[in-house]
TORPADREN-105551 format. One line per field, with one value per residue (C-alpha): residue number from 1; chain; x, y, z. Coordinates in Angstrom, 1 decimal, decimal comma. Each point is the difference from the previous one (the first is absolute). Layout:
num	NUM; ...
cadena	A; ...
c1	X; ...
c2	Y; ...
c3	Z; ...
This chain:
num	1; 2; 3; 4; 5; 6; 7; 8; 9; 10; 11; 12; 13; 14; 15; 16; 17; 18; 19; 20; 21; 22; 23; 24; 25; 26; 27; 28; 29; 30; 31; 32; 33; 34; 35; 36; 37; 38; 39; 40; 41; 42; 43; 44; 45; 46; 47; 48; 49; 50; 51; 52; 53; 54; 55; 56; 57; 58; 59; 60; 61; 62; 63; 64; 65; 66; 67; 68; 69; 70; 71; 72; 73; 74; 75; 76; 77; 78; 79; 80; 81; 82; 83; 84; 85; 86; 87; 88; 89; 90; 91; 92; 93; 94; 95; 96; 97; 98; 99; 100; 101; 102; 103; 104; 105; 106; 107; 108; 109; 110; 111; 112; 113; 114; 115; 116; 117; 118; 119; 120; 121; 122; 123; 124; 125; 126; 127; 128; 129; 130; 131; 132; 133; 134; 135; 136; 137; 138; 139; 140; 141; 142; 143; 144; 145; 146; 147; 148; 149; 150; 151; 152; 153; 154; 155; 156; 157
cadena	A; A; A; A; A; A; A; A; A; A; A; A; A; A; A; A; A; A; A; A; A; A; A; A; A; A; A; A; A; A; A; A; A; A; A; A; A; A; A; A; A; A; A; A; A; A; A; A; A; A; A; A; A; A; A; A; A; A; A; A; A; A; A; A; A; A; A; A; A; A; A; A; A; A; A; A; A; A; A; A; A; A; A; A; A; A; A; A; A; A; A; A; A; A; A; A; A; A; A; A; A; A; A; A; A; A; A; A; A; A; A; A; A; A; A; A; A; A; A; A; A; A; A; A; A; A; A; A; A; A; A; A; A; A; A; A; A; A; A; A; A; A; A; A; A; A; A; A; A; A; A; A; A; A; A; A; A
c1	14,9; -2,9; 0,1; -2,6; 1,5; 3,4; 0,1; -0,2; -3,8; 1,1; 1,2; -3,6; -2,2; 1,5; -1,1; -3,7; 0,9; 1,5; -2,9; -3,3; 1,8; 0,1; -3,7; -1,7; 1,6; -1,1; -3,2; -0,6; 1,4; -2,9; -2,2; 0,2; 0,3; -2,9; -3,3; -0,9; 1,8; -0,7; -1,7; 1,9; 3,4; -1,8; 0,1; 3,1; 1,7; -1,5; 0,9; 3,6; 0,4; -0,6; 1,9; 3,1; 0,1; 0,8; 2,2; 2,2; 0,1; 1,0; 2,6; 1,8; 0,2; 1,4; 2,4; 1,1; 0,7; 2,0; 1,7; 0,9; 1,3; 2,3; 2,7; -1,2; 0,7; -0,9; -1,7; -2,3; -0,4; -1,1; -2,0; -1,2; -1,3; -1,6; -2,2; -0,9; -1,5; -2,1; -1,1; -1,4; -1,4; -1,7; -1,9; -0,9; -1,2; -2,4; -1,5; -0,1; -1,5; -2,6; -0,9; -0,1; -2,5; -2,2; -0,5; -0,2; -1,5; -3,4; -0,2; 2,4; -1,0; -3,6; 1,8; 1,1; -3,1; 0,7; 2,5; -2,4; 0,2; 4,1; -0,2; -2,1; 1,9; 1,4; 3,1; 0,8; -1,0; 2,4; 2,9; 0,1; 0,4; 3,0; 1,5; -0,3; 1,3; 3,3; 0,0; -0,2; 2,6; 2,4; -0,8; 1,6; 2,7; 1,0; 0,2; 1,4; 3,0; -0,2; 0,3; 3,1; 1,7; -0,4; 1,3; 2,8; 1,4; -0,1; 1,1; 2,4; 4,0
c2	17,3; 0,9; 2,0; 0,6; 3,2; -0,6; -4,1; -2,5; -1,0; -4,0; 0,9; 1,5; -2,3; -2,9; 0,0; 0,5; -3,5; -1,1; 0,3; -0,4; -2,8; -2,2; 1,5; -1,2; -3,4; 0,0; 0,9; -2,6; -2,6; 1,2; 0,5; -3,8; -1,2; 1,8; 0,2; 2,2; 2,6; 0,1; 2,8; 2,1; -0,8; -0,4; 3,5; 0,9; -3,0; 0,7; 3,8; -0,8; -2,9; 2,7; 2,6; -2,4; -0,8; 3,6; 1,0; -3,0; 0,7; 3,7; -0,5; -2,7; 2,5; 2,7; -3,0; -0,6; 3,4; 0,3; -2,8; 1,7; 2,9; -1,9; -2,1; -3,8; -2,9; -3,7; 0,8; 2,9; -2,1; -3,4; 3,0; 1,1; -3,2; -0,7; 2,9; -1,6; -3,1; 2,3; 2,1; -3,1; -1,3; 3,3; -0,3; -4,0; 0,6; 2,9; -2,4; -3,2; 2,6; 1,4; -3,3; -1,6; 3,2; -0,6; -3,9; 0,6; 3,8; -0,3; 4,0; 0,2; -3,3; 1,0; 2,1; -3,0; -2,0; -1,6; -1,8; -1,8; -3,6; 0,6; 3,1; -1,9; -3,5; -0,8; -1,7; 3,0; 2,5; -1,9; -1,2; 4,3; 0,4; -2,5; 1,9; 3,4; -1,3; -1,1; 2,5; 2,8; -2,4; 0,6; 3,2; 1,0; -2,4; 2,0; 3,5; -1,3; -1,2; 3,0; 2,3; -2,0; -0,3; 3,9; 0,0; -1,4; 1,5; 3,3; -0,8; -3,1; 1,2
c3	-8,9; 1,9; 3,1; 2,8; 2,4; -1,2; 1,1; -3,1; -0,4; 0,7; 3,0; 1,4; -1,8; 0,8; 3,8; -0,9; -2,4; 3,8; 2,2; -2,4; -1,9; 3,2; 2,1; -3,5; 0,0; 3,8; -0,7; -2,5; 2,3; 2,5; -2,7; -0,8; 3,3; 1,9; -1,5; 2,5; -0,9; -3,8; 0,1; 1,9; -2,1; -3,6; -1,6; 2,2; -1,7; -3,7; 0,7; 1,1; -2,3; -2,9; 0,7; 0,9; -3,7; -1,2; 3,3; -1,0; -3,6; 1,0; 2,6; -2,4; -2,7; 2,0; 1,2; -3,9; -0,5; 3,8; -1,4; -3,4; 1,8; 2,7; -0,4; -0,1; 2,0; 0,5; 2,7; -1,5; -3,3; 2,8; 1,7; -3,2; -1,3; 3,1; -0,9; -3,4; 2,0; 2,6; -2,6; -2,1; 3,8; 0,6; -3,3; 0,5; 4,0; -1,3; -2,3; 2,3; 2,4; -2,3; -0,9; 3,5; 1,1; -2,5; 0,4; 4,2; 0,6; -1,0; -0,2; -2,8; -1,6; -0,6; -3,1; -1,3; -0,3; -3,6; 1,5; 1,4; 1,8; -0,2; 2,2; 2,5; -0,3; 3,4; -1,3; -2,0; 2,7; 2,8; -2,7; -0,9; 3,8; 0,7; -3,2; 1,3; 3,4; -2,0; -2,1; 2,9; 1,8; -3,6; 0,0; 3,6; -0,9; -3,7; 1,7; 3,2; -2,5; -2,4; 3,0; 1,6; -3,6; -0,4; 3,9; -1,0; -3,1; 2,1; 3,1; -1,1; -0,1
């Protein structure tokens, strides 16, 4: 099992997972809904988006090997599958996001030129937007749940 300072690893990662998991699904939500503010939130939300994807992955492997090292429960296996689901939504939201910036941030999308009249399609551009709001909207659902299931197999009698 992996310690940080004598506390399991899970145990310290998981609160950066808690806060970034639920400011980036914010900030797509705002992302989507004011076009005002696209360039301020774009490479915050790319940047966080990103880096979610490898501090999830992380966190849930230092939970596996918590979980080898502890007696099991329902609740920690509930808890532990729960992780499973936010660490496959961390990796779809970076892509929906990634995707959504290059059809709407016209900074980034220059890049991506050859994609031509489907990068600058206004369907495509506004349908990528409703899914990133939904997405970001799933995405503070999953790790508000994860985070209560892990709650609860600790603190549960």
């Amino acid at each position: 099992m992996t310690d940080i300072a004598g506390l399991p690893a899970h145990i310290l990662l998981i609160h950066a997972v808690v806060v970034l998991a639920p400011v980036a699904g914010l900030a797509a939500i705002a992302y989507a809904a004011a076009p005002r503010w696209r360039g301020y939130l774009a490479w915050p939300l790319g940047v966080l988006s990103l880096g979610l994807v490898p501090l999830s992955l992380i966190t849930a492997e230092a939970g596996e090997q918590l979980e080898e090292a502890r007696p099991s429960s329902a609740l920690i296996r509930e808890h532990a599958e729960q992780g499973d689901v936010l660490k496959a939504v961390s990796v779809v939201f970076f892509v929906i996001v990634a995707a959504t910036l290059v059809a709407s941030y016209e900074p980034i999308g220059r890049r991506f030129a050859f994609l031509g009249s489907l990068r600058t399609n206004r369907v495509v551009r506004l349908s990528l937007l409703v899914v990133a709001a939904a997405a970001g909207a799933f995405f503070i659902y999953q790790s508000v749940i994860t985070g209560h299931s892990g709650a609860a197999s600790v603190w549960s009698p």
